[in-house]
BASEVO-676956 format. One record per residue (C-alpha): residue number from 1; residue in one letter; x negated, y, z. Coordinates in steps of 0.1 Angstrom, whole numbers, always signed. Layout:
<atoms>
+-----+---+-------+-------+-------+
|   k | r |    c1 |    c2 |    c3 |
+-----+---+-------+-------+-------+
| NUM | A |     X |     Y |     Z |
...
+-----+---+-------+-------+-------+
</atoms>
This chain:
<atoms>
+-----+---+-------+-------+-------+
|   k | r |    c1 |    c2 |    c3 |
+-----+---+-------+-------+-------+
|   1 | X |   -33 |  -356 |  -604 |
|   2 | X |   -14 |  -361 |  -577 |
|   3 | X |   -43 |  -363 |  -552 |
|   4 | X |   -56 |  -327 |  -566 |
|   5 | X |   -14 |  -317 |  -561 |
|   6 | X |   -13 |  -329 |  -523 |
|   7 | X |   -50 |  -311 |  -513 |
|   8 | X |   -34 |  -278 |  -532 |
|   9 | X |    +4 |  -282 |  -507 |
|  10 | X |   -20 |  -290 |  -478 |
|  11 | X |   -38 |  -253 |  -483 |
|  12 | X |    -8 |  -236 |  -492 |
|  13 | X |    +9 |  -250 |  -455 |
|  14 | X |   -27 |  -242 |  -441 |
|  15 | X |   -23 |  -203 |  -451 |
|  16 | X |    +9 |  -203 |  -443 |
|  17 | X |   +10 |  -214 |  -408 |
|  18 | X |   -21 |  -189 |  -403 |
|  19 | X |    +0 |  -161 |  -416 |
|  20 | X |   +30 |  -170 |  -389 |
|  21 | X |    +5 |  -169 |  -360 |
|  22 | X |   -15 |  -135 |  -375 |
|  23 | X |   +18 |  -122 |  -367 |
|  24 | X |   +21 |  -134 |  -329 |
|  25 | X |    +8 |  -111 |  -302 |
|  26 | X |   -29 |  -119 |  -289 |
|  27 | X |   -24 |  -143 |  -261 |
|  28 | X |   -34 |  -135 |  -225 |
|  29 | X |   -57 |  -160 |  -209 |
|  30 | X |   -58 |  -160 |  -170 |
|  31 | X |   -92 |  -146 |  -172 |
|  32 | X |   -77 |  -118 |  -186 |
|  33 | X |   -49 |  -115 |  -156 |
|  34 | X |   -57 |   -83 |  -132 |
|  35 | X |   -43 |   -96 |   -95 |
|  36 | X |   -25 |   -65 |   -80 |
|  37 | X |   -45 |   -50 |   -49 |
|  38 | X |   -16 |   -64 |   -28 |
|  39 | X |   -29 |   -95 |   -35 |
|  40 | X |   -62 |   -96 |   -21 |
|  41 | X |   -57 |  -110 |   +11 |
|  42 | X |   -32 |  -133 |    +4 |
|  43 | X |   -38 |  -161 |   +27 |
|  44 | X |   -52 |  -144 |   +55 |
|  45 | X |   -72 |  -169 |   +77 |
|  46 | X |   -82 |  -160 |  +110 |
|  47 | X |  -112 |  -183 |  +125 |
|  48 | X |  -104 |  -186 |  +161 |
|  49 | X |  -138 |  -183 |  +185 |
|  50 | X |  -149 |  -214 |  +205 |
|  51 | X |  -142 |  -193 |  +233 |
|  52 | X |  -115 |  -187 |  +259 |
|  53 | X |  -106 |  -169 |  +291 |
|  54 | X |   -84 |  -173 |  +324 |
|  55 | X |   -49 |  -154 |  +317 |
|  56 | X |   -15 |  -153 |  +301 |
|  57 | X |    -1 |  -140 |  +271 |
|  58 | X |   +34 |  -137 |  +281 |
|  59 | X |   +51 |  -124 |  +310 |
|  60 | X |   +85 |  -116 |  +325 |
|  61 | X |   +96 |  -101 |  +355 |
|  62 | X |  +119 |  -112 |  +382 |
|  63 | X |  +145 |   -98 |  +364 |
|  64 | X |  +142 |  -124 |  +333 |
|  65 | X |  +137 |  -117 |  +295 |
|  66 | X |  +154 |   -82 |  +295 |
|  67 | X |  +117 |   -71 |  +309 |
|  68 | X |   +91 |   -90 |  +294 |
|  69 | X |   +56 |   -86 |  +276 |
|  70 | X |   +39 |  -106 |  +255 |
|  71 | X |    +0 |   -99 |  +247 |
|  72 | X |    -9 |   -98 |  +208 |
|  73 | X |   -39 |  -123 |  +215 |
|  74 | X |   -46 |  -157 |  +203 |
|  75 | X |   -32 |  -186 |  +228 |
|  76 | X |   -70 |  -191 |  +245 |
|  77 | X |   -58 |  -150 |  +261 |
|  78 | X |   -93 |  -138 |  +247 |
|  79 | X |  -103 |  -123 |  +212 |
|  80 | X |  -131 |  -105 |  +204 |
|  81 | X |  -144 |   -67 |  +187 |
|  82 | X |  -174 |   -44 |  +174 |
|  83 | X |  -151 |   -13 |  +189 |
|  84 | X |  -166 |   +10 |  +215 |
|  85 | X |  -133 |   +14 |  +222 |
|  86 | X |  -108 |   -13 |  +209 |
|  87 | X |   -74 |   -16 |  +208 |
|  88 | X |   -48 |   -38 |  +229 |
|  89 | X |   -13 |   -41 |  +217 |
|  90 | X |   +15 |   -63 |  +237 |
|  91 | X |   +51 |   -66 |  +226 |
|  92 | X |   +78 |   -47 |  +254 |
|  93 | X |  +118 |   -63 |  +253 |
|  94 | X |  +125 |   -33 |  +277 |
|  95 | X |  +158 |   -20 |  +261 |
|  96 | X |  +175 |    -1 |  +294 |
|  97 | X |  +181 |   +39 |  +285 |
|  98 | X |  +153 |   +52 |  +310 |
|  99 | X |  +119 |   +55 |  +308 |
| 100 | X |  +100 |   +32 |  +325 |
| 101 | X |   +62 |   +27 |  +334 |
| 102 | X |   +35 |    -1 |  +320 |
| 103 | X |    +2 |    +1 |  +333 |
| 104 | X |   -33 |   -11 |  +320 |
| 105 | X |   -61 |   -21 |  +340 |
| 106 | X |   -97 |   -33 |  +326 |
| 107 | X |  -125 |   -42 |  +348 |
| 108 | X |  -162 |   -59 |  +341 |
| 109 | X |  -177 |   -92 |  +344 |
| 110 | X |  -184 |   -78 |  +379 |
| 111 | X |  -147 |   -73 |  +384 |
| 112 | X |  -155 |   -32 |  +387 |
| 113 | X |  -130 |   -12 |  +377 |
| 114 | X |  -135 |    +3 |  +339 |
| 115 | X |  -106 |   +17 |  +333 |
| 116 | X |   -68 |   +20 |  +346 |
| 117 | X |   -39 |   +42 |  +334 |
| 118 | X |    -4 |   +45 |  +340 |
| 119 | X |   +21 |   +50 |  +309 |
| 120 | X |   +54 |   +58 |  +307 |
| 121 | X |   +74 |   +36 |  +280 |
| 122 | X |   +94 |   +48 |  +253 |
| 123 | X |  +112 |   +36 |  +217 |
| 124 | X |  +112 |    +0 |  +231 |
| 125 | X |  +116 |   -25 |  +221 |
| 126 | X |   +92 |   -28 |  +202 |
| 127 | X |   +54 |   -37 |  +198 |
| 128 | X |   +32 |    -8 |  +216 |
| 129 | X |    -8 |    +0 |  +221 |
| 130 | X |   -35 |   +12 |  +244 |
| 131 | X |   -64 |   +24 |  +231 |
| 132 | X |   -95 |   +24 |  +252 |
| 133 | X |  -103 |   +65 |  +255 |
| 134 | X |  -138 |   +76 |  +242 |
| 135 | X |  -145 |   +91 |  +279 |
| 136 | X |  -145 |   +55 |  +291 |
| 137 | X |  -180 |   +37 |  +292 |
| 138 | X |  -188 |   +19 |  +259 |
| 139 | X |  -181 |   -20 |  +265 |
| 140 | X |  -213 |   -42 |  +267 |
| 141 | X |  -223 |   -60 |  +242 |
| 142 | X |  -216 |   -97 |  +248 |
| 143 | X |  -201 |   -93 |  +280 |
| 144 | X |  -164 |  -106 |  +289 |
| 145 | X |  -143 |   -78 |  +303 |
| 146 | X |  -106 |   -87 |  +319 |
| 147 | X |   -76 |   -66 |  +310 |
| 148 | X |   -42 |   -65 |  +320 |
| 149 | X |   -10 |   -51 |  +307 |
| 150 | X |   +19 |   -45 |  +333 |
| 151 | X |   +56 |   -35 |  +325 |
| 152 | X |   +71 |   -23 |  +362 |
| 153 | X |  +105 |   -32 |  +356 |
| 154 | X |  +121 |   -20 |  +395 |
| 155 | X |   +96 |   +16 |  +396 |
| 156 | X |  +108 |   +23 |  +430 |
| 157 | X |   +76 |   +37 |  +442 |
| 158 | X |   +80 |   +10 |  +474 |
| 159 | X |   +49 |   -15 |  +471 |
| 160 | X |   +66 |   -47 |  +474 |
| 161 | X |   +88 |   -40 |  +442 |
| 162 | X |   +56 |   -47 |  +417 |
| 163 | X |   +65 |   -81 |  +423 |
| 164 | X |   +92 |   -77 |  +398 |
| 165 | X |   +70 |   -65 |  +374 |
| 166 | X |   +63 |   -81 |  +338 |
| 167 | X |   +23 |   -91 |  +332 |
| 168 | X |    +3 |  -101 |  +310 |
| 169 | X |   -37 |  -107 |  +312 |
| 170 | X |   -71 |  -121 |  +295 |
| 171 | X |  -106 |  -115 |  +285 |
| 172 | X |  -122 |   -94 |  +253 |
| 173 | X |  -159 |   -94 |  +247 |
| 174 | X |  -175 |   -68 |  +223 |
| 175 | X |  -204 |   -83 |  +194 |
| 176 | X |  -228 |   -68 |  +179 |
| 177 | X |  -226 |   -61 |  +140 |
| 178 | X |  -252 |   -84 |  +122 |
| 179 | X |  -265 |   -67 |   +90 |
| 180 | X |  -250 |   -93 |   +69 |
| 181 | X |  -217 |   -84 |   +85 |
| 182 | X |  -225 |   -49 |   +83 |
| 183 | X |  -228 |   -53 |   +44 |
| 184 | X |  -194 |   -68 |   +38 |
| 185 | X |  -178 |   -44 |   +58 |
| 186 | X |  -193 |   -14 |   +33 |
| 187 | X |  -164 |   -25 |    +9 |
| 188 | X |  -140 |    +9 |    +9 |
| 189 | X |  -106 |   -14 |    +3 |
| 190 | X |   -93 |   -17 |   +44 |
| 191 | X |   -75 |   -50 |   +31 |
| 192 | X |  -109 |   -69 |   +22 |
| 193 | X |  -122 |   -57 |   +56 |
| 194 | X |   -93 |   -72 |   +76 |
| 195 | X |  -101 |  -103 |   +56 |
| 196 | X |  -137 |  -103 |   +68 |
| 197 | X |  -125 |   -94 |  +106 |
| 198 | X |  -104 |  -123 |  +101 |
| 199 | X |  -129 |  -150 |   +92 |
| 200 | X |  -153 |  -137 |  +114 |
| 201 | X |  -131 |  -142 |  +144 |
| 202 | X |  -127 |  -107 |  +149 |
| 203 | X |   -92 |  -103 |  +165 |
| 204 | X |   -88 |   -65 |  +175 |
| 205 | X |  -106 |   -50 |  +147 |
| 206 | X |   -82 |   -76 |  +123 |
| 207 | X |   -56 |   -66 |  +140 |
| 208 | X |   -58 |   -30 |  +147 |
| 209 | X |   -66 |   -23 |  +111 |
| 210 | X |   -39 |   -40 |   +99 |
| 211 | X |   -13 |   -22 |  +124 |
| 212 | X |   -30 |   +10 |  +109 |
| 213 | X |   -23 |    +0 |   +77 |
| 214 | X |   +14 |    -6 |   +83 |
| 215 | X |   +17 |   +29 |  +100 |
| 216 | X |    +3 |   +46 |   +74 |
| 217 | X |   +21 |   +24 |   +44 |
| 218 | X |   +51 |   +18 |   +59 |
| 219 | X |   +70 |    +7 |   +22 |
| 220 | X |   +43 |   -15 |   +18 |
| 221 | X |   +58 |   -45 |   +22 |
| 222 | X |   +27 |   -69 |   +18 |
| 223 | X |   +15 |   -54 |   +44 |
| 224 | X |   +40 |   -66 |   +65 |
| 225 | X |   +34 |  -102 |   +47 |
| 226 | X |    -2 |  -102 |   +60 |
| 227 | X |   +10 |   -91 |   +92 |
| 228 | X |   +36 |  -122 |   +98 |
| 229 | X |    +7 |  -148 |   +81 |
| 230 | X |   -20 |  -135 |  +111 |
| 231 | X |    +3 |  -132 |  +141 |
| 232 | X |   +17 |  -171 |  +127 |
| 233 | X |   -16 |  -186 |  +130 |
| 234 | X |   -19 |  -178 |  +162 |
| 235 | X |   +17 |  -188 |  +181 |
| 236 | X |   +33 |  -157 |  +176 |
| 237 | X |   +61 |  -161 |  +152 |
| 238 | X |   +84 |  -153 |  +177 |
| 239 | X |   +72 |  -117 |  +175 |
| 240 | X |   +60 |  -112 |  +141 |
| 241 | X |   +91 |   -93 |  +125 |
| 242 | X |   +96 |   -67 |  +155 |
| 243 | X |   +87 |   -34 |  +153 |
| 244 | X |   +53 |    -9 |  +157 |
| 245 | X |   +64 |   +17 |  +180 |
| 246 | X |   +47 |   +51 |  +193 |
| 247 | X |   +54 |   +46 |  +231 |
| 248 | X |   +25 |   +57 |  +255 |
| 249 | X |   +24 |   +84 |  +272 |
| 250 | X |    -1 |   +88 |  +295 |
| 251 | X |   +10 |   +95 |  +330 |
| 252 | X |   -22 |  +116 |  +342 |
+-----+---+-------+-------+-------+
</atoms>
């Protein structure tokens, strides 16, 4: 009898703790957690080419930090793109009240002169770009082209004062697109594409997309997450809070 009355209190507690839990919500596994799109380059690794070139990525004039550049390239001055026409930006402390002039000069493994333009500076300081023109001859494939970036701090117009000014300098060297990278690069999110830039050493197109990106999203604060994690990896902390400005003019 009192075997038959214990298996009888053991169903009634059996239904009775099934009823309590029929009346919690349906749990959530992980599987079932969506990851916002904001999320999907978290961790942004860059994979640095075996590859470097002669230069310098930061610069200052005679006149000391007030006129200064710093190139946004990895620490070996080189980085490579798939662009036609890629996309250099450098970081400007010139804070005086005039306008003054930077100038960019790129020439081929030859040393011939591809392209040179004078720019007048404005809305610095702040992080600035050049962008290659489409009239300019289409970089060759896995040759290594020299740029550099010069701030003229003392624009006096005598030739001896462009010893004051503020340069910077290194190499860039345009790939071909593999069909397997071609592929991966079909994806329509612009986040997952800066993540494949990233790993495939890609520097300009990594970075010039993502500096797009902030532009156009500029509440986006991830963005500007990603944007801190990729300049970090490569030394440039010092840099990676200060601000995207429209600043080129050209002087032509």
């Amino acid at each position: 009898m009192n075997h038959n009355k214990w298996r009888l209190q053991k169903i009634i507690i059996g239904l009775s703790l099934t009823w309590l839990f029929s009346l919690e919500p349906n749990p959530v596994t992980a599987l079932e957690i969506i990851k916002p799109v904001t999320n999907l380059v978290k961790g942004l690794k860059f994979t640095l080419p075996p590859k470097g070139a002669p230069g310098q990525r930061k610069g200052a004039g005679t006149r000391g930090d007030y006129c200064s550049a710093i190139a946004l390239v990895p620490g070996t001055n080189f980085g490579l793109t798939t662009s036609d026409n890629p996309t250099f930006w450098f970081y400007v402390s010139y804070s005086q009240a005039r306008k003054i002039p930077a100038e960019f000069l790129l020439r081929d493994k030859e040393y011939n002169q591809v392209y040179k333009e004078t720019f007048t500076l404005k809305n610095t300081p702040g992080i600035v770009k050049i962008t290659l023109p489409e009239t300019v001859s289409k970089l060759v494939t896995e040759d290594l082209y020299r740029w550099r970036f010069s701030v003229i701090c003392n624009p006096t117009g005598r030739l001896i004062d462009r010893l004051d000014d503020a340069f910077v300098n290194g190499g860039v060297e345009r790939v071909s697109i593999s069909s397997d990278l071609e592929k991966q690069l079909e994806d329509k999110n612009p986040r997952k594409r800066i993540a494949v830039y990233a790993k495939q050493g890609l520097w300009f197109d990594a970075l010039t997309t993502l500096a797009e990106m902030r532009l156009a999203n500029p509440q986006d604060k991830s963005l500007d997450q990603d944007w801190m994690e990729l300049l970090q990896q490569v030394g440039l902390e010092e840099i990676d809070s200060k601000p995207l400005v429209d600043c080129c003019t050209a002087e032509n």
